[in-house]
Residue frames as a rotation matrix with the C-alpha (Angstrom) as fourth column:
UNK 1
-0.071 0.014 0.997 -9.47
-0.616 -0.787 -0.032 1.93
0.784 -0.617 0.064 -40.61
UNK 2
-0.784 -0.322 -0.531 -8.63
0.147 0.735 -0.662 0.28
0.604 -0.597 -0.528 -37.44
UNK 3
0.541 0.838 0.069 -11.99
0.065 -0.124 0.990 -0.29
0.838 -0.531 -0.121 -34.80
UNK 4
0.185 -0.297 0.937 -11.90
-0.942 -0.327 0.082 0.15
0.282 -0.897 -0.340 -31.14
UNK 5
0.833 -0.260 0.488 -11.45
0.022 0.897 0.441 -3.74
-0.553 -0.357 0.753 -30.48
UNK 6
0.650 -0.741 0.166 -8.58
0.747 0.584 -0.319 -3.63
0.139 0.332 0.933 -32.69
UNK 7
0.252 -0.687 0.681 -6.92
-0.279 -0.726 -0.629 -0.62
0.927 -0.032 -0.375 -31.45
UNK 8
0.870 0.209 0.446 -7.64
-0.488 0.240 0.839 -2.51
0.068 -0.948 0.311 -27.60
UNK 9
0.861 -0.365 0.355 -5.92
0.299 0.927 0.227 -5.46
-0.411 -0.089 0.907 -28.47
UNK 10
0.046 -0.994 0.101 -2.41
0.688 -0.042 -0.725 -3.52
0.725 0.103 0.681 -29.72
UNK 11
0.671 0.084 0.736 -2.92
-0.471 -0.718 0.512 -1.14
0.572 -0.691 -0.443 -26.61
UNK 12
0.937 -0.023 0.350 -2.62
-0.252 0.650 0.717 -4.16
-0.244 -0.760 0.603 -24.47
UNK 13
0.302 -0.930 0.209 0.94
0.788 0.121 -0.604 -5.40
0.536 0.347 0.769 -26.18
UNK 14
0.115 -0.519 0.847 1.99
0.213 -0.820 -0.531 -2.41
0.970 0.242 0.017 -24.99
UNK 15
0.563 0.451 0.692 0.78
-0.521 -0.456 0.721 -2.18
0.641 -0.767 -0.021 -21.27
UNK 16
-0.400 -0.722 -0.565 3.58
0.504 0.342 -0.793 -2.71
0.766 -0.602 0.227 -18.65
UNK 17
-0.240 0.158 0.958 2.23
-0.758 -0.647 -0.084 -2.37
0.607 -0.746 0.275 -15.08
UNK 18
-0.992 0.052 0.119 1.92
-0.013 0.873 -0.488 -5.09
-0.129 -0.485 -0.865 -12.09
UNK 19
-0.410 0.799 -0.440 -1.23
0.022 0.491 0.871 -6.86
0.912 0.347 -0.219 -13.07
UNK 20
-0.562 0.005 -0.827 -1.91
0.790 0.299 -0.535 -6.23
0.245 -0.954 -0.171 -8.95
UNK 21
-0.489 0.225 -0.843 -2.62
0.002 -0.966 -0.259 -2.69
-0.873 -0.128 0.471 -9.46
UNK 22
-0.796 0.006 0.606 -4.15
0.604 0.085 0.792 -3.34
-0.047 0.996 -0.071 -12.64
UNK 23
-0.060 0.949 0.311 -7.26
0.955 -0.036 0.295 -1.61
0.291 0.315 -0.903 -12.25
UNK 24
0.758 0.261 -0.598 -6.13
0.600 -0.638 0.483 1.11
-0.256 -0.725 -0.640 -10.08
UNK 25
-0.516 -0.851 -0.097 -3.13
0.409 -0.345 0.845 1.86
-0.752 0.396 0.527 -12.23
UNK 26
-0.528 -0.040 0.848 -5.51
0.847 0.044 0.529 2.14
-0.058 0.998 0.010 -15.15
UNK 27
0.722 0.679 -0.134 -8.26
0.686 -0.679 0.262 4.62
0.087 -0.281 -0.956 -13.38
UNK 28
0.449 -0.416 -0.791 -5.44
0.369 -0.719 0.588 6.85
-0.814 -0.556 -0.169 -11.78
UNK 29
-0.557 -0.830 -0.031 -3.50
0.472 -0.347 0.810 6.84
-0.683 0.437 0.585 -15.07
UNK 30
-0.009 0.653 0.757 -6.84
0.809 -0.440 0.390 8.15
0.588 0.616 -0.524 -17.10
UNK 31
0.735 0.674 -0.073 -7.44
0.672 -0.711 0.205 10.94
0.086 -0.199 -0.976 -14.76
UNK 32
-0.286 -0.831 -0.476 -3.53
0.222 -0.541 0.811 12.04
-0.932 0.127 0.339 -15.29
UNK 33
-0.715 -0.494 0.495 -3.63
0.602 -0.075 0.795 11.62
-0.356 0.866 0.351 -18.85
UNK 34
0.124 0.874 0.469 -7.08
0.902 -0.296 0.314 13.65
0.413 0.384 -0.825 -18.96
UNK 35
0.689 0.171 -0.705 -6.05
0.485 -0.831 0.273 16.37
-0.539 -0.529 -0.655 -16.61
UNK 36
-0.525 -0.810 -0.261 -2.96
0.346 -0.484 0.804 16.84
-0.777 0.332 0.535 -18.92
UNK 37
-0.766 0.056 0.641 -4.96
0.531 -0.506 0.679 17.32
0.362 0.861 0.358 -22.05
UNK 38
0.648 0.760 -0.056 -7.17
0.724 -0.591 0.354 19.72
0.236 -0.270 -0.933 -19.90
UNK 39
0.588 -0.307 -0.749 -4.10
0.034 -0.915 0.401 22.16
-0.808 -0.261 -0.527 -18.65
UNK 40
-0.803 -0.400 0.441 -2.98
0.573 -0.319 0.755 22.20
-0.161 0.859 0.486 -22.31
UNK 41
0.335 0.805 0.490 -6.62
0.692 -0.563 0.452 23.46
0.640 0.188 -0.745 -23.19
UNK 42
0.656 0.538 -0.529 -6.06
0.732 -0.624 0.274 25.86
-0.182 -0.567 -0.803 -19.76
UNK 43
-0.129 -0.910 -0.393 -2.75
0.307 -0.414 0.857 27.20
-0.943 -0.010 0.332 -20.87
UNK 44
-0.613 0.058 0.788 -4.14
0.785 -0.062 0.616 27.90
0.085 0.996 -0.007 -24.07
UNK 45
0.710 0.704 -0.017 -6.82
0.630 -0.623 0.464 30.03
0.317 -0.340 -0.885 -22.35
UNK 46
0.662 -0.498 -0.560 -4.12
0.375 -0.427 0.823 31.65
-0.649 -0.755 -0.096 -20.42
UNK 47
-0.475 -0.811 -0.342 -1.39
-0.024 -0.376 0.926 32.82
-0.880 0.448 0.159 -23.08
UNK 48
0.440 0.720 -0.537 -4.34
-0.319 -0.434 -0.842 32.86
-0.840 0.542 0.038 -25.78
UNK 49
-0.407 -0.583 -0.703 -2.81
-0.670 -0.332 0.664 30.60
-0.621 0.741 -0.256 -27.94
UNK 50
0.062 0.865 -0.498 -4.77
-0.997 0.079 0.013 29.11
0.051 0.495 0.867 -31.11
UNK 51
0.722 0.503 0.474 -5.86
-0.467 0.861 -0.202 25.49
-0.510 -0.075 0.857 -31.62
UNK 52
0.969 -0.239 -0.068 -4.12
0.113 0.667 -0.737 24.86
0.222 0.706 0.673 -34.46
UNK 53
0.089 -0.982 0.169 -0.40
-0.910 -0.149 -0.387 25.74
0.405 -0.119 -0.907 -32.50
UNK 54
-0.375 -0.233 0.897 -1.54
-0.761 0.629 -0.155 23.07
-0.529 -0.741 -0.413 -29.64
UNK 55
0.602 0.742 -0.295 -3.63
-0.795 0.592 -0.135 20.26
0.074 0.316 0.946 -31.77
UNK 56
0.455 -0.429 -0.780 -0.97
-0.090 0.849 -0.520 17.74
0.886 0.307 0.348 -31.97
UNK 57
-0.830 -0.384 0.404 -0.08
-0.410 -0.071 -0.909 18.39
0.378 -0.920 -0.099 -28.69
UNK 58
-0.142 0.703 0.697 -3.61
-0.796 0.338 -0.503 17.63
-0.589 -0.626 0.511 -27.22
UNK 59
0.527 0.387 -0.757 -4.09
-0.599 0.801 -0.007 14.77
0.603 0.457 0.654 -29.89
UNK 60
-0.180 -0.709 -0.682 -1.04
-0.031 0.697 -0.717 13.33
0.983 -0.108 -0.147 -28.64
UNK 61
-0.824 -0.083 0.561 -2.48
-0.557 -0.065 -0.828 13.48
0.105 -0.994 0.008 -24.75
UNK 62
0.082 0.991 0.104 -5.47
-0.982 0.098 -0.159 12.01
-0.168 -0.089 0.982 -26.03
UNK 63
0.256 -0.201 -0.946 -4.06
-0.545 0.778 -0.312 9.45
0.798 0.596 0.089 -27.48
UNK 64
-0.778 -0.624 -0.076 -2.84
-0.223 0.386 -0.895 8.57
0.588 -0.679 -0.440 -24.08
UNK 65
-0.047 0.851 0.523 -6.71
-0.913 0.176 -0.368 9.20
-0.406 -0.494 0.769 -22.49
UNK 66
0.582 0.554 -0.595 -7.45
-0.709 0.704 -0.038 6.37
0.398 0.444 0.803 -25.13
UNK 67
-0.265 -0.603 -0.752 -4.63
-0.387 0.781 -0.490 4.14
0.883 0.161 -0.440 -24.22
UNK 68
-0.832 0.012 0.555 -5.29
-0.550 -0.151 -0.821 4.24
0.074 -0.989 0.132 -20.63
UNK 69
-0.125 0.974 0.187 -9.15
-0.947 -0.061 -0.316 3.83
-0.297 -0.217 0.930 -21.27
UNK 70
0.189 -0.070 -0.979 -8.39
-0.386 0.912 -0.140 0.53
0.903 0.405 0.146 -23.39
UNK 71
-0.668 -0.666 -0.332 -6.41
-0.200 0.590 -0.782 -0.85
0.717 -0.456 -0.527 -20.24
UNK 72
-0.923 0.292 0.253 -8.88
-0.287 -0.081 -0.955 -0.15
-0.258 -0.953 0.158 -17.61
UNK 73
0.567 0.806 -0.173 -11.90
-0.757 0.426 -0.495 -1.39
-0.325 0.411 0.852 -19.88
UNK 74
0.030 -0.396 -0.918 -9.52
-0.353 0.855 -0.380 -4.84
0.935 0.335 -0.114 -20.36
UNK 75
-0.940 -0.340 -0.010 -8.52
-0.077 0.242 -0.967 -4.90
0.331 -0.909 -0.254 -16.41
UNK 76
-0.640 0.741 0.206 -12.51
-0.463 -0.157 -0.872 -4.36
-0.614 -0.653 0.443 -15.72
UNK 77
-0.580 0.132 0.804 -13.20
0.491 0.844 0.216 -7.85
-0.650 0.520 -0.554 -18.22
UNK 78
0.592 0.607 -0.530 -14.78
0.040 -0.678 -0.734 -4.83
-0.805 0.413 -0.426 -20.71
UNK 79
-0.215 -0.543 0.812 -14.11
0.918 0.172 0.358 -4.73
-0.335 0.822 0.462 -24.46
UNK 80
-0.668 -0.084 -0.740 -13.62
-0.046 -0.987 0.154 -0.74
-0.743 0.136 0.655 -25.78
UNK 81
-0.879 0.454 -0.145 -15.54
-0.188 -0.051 0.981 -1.63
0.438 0.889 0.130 -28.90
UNK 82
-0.296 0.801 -0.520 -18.69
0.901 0.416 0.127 -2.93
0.318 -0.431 -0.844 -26.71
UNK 83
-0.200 -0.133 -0.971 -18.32
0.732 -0.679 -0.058 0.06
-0.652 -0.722 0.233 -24.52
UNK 84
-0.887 -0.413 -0.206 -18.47
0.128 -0.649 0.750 2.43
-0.444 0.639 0.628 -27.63
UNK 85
-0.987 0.155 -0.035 -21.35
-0.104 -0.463 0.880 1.11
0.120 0.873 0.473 -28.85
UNK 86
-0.370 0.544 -0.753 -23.44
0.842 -0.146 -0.519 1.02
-0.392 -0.826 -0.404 -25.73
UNK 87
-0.719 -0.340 -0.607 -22.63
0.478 -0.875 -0.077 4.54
-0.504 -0.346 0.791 -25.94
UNK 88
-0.808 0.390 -0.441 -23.65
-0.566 -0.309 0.764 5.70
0.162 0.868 0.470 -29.28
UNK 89
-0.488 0.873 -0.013 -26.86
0.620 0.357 0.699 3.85
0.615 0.333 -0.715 -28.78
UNK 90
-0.001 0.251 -0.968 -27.76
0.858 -0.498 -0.130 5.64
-0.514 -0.830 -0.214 -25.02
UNK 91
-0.782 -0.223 -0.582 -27.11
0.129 -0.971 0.199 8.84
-0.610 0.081 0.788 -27.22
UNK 92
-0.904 0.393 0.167 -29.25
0.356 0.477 0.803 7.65
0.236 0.786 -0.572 -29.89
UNK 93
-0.127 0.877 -0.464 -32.18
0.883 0.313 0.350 6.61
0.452 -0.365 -0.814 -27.82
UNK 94
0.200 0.246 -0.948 -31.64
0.484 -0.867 -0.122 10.74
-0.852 -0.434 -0.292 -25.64
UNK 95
-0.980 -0.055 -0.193 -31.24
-0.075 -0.793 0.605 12.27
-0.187 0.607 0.772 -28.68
UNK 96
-0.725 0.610 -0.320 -34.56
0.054 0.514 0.856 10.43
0.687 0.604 -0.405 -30.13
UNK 97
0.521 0.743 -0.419 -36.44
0.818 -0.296 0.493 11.29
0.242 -0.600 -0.763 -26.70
UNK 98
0.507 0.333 0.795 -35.17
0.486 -0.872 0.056 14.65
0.712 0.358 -0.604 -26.53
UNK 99
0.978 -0.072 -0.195 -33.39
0.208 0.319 0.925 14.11
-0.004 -0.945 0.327 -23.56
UNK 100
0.385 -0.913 0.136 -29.57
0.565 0.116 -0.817 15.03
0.730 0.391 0.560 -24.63
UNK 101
-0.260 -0.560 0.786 -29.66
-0.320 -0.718 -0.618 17.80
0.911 -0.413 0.008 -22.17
UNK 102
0.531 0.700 0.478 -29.95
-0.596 -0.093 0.797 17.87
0.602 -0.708 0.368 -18.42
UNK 103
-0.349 -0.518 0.781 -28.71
-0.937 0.219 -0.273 15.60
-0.029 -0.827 -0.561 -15.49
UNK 104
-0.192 0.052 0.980 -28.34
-0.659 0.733 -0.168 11.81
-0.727 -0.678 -0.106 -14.79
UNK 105
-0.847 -0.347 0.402 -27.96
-0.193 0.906 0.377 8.61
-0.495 0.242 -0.834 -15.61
UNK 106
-0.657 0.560 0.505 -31.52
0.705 0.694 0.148 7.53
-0.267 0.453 -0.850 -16.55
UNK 107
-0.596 0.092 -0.798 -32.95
-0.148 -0.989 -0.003 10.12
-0.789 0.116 0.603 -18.98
């Protein structure tokens, strides 16, 4: 099974954009590739159709959130696997003080 450092590092092979805009190409292109696999979800709401018609449709938009998110966590000197498992710890540690719900950063 492939980790998030090795899924980074064949993202990046892949990533054609001036290296000027690098950071700002990668932010703007996550909040496209997220808003698309949100109006698939809203158009499902809207014409009531089931998960399992759109799933490979929204995988495949995710798959773009992820690609995106690799670039802009490479362009911002940030390794996706690091980033991951920040994460999962910060969840850890508010699950483990009770703390999952609610607001902000330092919980």
């Amino acid at each position: 099974m492939m980790n998030f450092y090795e899924y980074q590092i064949g993202a990046l092979k892949t990533a054609v954009y001036p290296k000027k805009y690098a950071v700002s190409y990668a932010a703007l292109g996550l909040a496209e590739e997220a808003g698309e696999v949100a109006g698939k979800i809203a158009k499902m709401m809207r014409d009531e159709i089931p998960m399992q018609d759109q799933k490979q449709a929204i995988a495949a938009e995710m798959g773009d959130v992820l690609w995106m998110l690799a670039a802009l966590a490479h362009d911002c000197g940030l390794s996706l696997q690091t980033i991951a498992e920040m994460n999962a710890e910060k969840l850890k540690k508010r699950q483990e003080a009770g703390t999952l719900h609610g607001e902000g950063d330092n919980r």
